[in-house]
N, C-alpha and C positions, 0 to 999 in steps of 0.2 A: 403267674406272670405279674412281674409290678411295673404300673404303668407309673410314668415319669408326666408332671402336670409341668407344660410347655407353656412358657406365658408369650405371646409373640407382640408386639408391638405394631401397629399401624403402619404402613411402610412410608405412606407420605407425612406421619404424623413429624418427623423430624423436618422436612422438608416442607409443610404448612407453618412449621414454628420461623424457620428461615424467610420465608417469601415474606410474612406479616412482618416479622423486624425489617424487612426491605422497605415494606412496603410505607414504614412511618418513617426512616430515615431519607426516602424520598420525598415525601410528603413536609418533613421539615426544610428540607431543600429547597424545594420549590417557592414554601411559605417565605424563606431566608430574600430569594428573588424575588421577593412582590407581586406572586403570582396571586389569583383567588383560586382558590381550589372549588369546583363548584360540586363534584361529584368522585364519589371511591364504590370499586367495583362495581362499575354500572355494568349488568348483564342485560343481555338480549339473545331473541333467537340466534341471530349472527354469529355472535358471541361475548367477548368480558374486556371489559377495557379494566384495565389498575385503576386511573384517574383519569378524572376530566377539568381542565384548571383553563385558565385564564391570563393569558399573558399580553396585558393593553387591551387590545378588540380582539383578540385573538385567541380562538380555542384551542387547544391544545389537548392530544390524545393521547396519553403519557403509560407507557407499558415499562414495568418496574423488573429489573433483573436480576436478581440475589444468589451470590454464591459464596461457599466456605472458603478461606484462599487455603483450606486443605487441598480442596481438589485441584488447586493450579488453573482450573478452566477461566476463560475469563466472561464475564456473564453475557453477554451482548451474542455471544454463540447458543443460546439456549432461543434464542429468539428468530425460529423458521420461519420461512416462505409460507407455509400454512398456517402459522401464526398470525404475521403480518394481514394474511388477506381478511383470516377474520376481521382483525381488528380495523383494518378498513372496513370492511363490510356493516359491524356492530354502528362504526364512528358516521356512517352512511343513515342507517336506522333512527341512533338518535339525531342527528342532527333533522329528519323529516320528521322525529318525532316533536323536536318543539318550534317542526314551522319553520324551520332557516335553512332549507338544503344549502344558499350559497353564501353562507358565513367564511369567512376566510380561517383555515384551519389550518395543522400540522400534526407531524406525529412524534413523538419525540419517545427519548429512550435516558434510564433513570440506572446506571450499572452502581449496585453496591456489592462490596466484596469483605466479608468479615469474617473474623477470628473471633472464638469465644464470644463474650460481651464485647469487644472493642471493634469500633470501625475501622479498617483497613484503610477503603476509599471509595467514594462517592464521585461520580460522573455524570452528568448531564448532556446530553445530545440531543439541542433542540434542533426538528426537522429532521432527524435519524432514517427516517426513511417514510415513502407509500406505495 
């Protein structure tokens, strides 16, 4: 019998390559608005926030959306109810953790949609939801 050596590939490995390009085309976005970025992927028991930026006095809890515009989908649907609550929940955590439970905050939502190398489009939905 001859065995056939099967290479398989990582399944999120293509889909960790996608998020992290989202995740700096956001990031420059942000930067572009005169945000401060104070913090990228801050995790906690909770859970993972993308970013934590600054917009005026205002913090901001910025969960980054990236998809191929192969699939058609449009990114902002990738982002469930059980998402959400984490990331409220995480944005809860840090904010007791440096002291300010009542800092004035929001949650915002960062949709990228690319092809190949090139940006399709970039969205910004500050206060997107909590």
């Amino acid at each position: 019998m001859i065995m056939k050596k099967i290479l398989f590939r990582h399944p999120s490995a293509r889909h960790l390559s996608l998020g992290n390009r989202g995740e700096k085309i956001a990031l420059e976005t942000l930067l572009s608005k005169r945000f401060e970025v104070v913090l990228t992927n801050y995790l906690n028991r909770a859970g993972e926030i993308d970013i934590i930026a600054l917009d005026g006095a205002q913090i901001c809890f910025v969960e980054v959306k990236t998809r191929s515009q192969a699939t058609g989908a449009k990114p902002a649907e990738g982002l469930r109810s059980a998402q959400r609550s984490r990331i409220v929940r995480a944005s809860e955590a840090y904010l007791n953790e440096i002291g300010s439970p009542q800092l004035p905050h929001r949650f915002d939502l960062v949709e990228v949609v690319l092809h190949r190398f090139d940006v399709v489009s970039v969205h910004h939905w500050p206060g997107h939801f909590k």
